[in-house]
N, C-alpha and C positions, 0 to 999 in steps of 0.2 A: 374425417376432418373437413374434408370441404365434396361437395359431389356437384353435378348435372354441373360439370364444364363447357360452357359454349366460346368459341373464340366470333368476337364480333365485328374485329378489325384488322387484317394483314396489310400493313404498307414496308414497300419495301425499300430502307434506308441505302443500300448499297448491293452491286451484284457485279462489279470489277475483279476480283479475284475469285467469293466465293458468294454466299447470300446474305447479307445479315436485314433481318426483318425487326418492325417495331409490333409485335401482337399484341391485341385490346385482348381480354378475353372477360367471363364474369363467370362466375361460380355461387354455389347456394352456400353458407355458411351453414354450422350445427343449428344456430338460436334461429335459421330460416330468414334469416337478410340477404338480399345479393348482392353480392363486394364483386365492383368492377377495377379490374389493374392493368398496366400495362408492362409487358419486358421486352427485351432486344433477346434475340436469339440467332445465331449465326452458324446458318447449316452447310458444312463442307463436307461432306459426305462420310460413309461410317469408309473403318480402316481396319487393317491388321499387322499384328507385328511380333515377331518371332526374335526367342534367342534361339541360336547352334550351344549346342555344346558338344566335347567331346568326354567319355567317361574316364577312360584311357591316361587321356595326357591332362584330365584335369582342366580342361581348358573353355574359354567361352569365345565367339566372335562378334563383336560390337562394332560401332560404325564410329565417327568423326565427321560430320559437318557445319555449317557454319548456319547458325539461324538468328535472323535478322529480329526476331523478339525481343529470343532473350539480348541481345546486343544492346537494344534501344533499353531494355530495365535492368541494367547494371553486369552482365557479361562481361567483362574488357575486351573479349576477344571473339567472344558469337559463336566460339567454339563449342558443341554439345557432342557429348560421345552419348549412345545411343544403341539399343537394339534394333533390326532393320527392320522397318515397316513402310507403308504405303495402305495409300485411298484405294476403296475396293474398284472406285471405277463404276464398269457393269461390270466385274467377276463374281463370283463367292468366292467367300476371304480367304477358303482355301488355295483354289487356283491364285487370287490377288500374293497370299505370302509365298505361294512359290514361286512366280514370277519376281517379286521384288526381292526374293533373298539372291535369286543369279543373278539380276542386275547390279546389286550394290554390292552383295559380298563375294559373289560369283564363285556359290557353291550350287550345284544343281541335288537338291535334297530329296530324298526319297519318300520316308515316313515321314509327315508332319503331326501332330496330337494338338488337338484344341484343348487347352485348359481350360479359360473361362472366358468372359466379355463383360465390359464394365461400358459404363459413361464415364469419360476421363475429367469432363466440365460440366457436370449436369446445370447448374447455374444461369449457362449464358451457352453453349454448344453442343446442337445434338448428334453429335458424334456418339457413336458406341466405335467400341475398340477390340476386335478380336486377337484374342492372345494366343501364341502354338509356339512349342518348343518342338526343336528336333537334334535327333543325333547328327553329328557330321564328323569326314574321315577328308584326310587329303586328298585321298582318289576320286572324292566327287566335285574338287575344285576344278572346274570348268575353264575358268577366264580369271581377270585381276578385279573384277567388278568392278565398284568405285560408281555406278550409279549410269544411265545412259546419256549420251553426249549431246540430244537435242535438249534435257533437260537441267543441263549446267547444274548437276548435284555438286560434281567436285567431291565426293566420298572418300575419307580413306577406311582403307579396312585394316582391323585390330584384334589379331589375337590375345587376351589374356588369358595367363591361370586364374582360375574363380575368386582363389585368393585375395589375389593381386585385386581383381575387380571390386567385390566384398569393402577389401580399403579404400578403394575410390569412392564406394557411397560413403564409408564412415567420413573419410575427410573432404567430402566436398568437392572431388571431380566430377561425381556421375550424378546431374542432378535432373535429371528427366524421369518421371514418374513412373511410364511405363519401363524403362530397363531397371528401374527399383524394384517394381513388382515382380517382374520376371525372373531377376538374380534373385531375391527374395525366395519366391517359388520353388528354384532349382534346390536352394538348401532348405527349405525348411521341409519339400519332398524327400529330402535324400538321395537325389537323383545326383549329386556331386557332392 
């Protein structure tokens, strides 16, 4: 469809929280024209993000924080329940998801298993998102998590039955894409 991509022009509109750039780029068409364009693209680094579950009691642990997004487009309350993830940082995403499931859910997990990895915004953010589910047991509950206290997460943590969860995507609780994909996964694996 399009080849010999050259980007012509990087400016960068903002870099306060994370980067967001305006990219020139120009490209050969099929018919051999070259189409020059422009997109904003806003690189906050790639990420990973796990659900727990337990097979046993049926159950998942998700998170509860407030994101100031969805708040400003129609949230009432900023409230998103969530599988716990985090920015790799410098880690690999494995270390990154074991790290961030102690701090937020404050289980210390043993086996983690990478499913898969997508672009969550291919559009406008190049994020890629690493996905890992792992088993979890009460005896590897460490701490009460809830997220680290220089970084004002404010987490609370939530055990559901899968169930229970499952009804929350149908009705409109759980509206974050990656714990869609994830719950998703767990059943249509057969893993719960």
């Amino acid at each position: 469809m399009i080849d010999n991509i050259k980007i012509t022009e990087t400016k960068v509109l903002s870099d306060n929280w994370y980067v967001l750039r305006k990219i020139t780029y120009e490209y050969l068409k099929k018919d051999g024209t070259i189409m020059s364009q422009s997109r904003e693209a806003y690189a906050r680094g790639n990420g990973a993000t796990i659900l727990l579950y337990n097979k046993e009691q049926k159950t998942v642990i998700l998170t509860r924080q407030f994101r100031l997004p969805t708040f400003v487009n129609g949230n009432e309350s900023g409230m998103m329940i969530e599988a716990c993830a985090g920015l790799l940082d410098k880690d690999n995403a494995e270390d990154c998801i074991r790290r961030e499931t102690e701090e937020e859910t404050g289980y210390k997990i043993t086996d983690v298993r990478k499913i898969f990895e997508a672009y969550m915004s291919p559009g406008s953010v190049t994020e890629i998102l690493y996905f890992f589910i792992a088993e979890y047991a009460k005896e590897m509950k460490v701490s009460e998590g809830g997220g680290l206290e220089q970084e004002e997460e404010n987490i609370e943590v939530l055990e559901l039955p899968i169930k229970e969860a499952m009804q929350m995507v149908d009705n409109g609780e759980i509206k974050d894409a990656k714990t869609i994909m994830l719950l998703q996964y767990i059943k249509l694996q057969h893993i719960l």
